[in-house]
N, C-alpha and C positions, 0 to 999 in steps of 0.2 A: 442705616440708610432709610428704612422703610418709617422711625420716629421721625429722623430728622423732613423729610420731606412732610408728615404728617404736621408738623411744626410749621412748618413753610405755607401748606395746605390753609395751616388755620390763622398764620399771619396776613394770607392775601381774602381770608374772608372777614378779619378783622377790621382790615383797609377799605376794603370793600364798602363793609356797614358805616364806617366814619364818617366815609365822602358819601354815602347813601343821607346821611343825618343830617346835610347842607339844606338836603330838598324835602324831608320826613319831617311831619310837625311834631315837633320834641312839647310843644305846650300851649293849650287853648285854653281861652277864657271865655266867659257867657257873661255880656254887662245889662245890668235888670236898672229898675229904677228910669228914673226922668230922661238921664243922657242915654240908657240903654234903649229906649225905645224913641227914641228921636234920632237915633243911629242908624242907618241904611241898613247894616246887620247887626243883630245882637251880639255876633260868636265871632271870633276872632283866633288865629292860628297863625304861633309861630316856628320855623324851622330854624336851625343852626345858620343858615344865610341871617332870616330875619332879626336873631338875636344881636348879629354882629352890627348888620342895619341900623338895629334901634338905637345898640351902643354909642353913636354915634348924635344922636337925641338925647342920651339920658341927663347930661348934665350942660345947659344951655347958656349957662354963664362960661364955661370954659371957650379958649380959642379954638376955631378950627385943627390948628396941626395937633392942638391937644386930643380933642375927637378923635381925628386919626389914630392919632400914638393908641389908645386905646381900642379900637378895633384891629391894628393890629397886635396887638399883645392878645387878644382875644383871640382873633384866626390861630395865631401862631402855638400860642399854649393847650387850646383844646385842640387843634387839627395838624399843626403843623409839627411839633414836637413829636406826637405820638406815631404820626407815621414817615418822620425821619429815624426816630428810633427802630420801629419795626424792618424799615428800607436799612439802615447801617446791619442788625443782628443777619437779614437774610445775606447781605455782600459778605459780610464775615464767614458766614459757613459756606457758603458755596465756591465764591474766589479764592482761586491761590495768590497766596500772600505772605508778604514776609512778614517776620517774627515782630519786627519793627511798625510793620504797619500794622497789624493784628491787633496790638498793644495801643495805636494811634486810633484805631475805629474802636476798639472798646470803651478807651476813655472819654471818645464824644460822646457811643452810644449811652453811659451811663449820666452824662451829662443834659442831652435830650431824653432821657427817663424822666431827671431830678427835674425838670422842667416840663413834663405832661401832666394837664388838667384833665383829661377826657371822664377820667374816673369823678373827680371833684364833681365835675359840673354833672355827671349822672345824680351824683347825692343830692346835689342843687337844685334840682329840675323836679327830682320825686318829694324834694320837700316843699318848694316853691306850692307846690298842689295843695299843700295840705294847710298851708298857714299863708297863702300871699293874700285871698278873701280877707282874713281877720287882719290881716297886715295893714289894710286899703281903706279896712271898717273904722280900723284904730285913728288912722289919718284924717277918713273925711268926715265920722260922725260929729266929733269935735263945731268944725265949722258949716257941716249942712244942717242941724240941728234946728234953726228958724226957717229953713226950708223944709224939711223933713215934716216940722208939726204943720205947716200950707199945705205941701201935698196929702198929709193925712187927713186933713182935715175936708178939703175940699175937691182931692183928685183919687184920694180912694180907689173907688170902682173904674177909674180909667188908666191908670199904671200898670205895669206888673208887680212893681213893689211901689207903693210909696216913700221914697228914698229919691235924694239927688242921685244917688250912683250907687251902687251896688257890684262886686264882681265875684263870680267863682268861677276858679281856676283849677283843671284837671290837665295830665300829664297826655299827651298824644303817642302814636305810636313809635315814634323817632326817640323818645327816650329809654323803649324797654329794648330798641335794639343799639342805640348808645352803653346800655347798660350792657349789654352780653357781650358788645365790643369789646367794652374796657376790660370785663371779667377776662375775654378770651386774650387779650392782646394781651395782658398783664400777667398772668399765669404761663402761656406758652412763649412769651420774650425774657421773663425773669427762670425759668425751669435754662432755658437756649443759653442766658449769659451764665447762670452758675456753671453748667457745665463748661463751657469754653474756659470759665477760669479758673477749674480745676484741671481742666487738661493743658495749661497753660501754664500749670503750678508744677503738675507731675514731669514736664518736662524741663524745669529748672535745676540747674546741678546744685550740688550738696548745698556749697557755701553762697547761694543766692535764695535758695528756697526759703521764704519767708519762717517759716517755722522746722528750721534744720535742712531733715534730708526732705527728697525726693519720696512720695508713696512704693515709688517702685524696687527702692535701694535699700527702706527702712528692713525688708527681711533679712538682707544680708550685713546689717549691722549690730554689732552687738558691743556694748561699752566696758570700758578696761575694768579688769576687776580694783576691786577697795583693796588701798596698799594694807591695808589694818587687817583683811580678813584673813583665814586660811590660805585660800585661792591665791591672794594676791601675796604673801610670805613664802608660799612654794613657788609662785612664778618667779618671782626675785630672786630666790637661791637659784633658781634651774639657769635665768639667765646669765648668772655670772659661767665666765670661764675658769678653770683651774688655773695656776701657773703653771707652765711648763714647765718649769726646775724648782725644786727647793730653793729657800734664799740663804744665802752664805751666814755659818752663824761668825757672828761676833767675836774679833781676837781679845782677849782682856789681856793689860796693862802686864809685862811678865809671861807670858805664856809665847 
């Protein structure tokens, strides 16, 4: 009782940090160069809301309901999956519930597992940090390059960089508590469903248990001896029965 509630304990602080990550800037950028300093602010910050926002911008040739469709796949895979699945494992150990339905909320919960991002998009975000700069460099050096050598040349001392644009990009606090999210939700929801489906196995009879018996019956089973061996020679004499009477012998032909 005292793990499982512990379990429980650290599912609702998992939840918690998720929907905390809607409002927590998971990722800031600083933009130098020409557009950086002709921009109202240099710094920029976005939270798990904003990302979903922007999604919605990223690709501007697509249609509107397209847009959509992808912010909601976005909500739903980072935020919506992981705390359906966290929401099924807590209803499973706490309700009573039949055998029927026990076996119907696991197979969703494993369902909205195979379908949470939360973890993904933490690796996504601590990477993002490290290579979206040189990502941006690779993009615009190419075509600001007859810009680039103007500003060098002639704006120097009045830029922060001489560059059309420039960005680096560092991780904010919403991603290191996405990250212990996902760490915490993943570890104490995966530890919560192995167990249910080993005590869901132990109480299957003989001839359903996926792999024979039951854990609880294998002590009290023990397999037929080998008809070849000793064991099994003396058991086959012991079970036969004698006849009860001698068998009549044989009149021969004259007698």
């Amino acid at each position: 009782t005292a793990r499982l509630l512990c379990t429980l304990a650290l599912f609702a602080a998992a939840g918690g940090c998720l929907l905390g990550c809607l409002f927590l800037p998971v990722l800031r950028g600083e933009y130098g160069g020409l557009a950086g300093d002709l921009r109202a602010s240099a710094e920029a910050s976005f939270s798990l809301a904003g990302l979903g926002a922007a999604a919605y911008d990223a690709d501007p040739i697509a249609s509107p309901p397209t847009r959509r469709l992808s912010q909601l796949v976005f909500f739903t895979t980072t935020l919506g999956c992981p705390l359906g699945w966290l929401a099924l494992l807590a209803t499973r150990s706490l309700a009573a519930l039949s055998r029927g339905r026990r076996r119907q909320l696991a197979r969703w919960s494993e369902l909205l597992y195979a379908w949470s991002t939360h973890e993904v998009l933490a690796v996504v975000l601590f990477n993002s940090a490290l290579e979206l700069g040189q990502y941006f460099q690779y993009l615009l050096d190419p075509r600001c390059e007859p810009i680039n050598a103007l500003l060098r040349e002639y704006f120097a001392d009045q830029l922060s960089e001489p560059k059309c644009l420039s960005i680096r990009a560092t991780t904010g606090p919403g991603t290191f508590v996405l990250a212990a999210a996902a760490a915490v939700s993943t570890a104490a929801g995966l530890q919560m469903h192995f167990s249910m489906r080993r005590t869901a196995a132990a109480t299957l009879p003989v001839a359903a248990h996926p792999l024979g018996l039951a854990p609880e019956l294998a002590s009290d089973y023990s397999p037929p001896p080998d008809p070849q061996s000793a064991e099994g020679v003396e058991g086959a004499a012991t079970d036969r029965s004698p006849p009860s009477e001698a068998a009549p012998a044989l009149a021969l032909p004259g007698q």
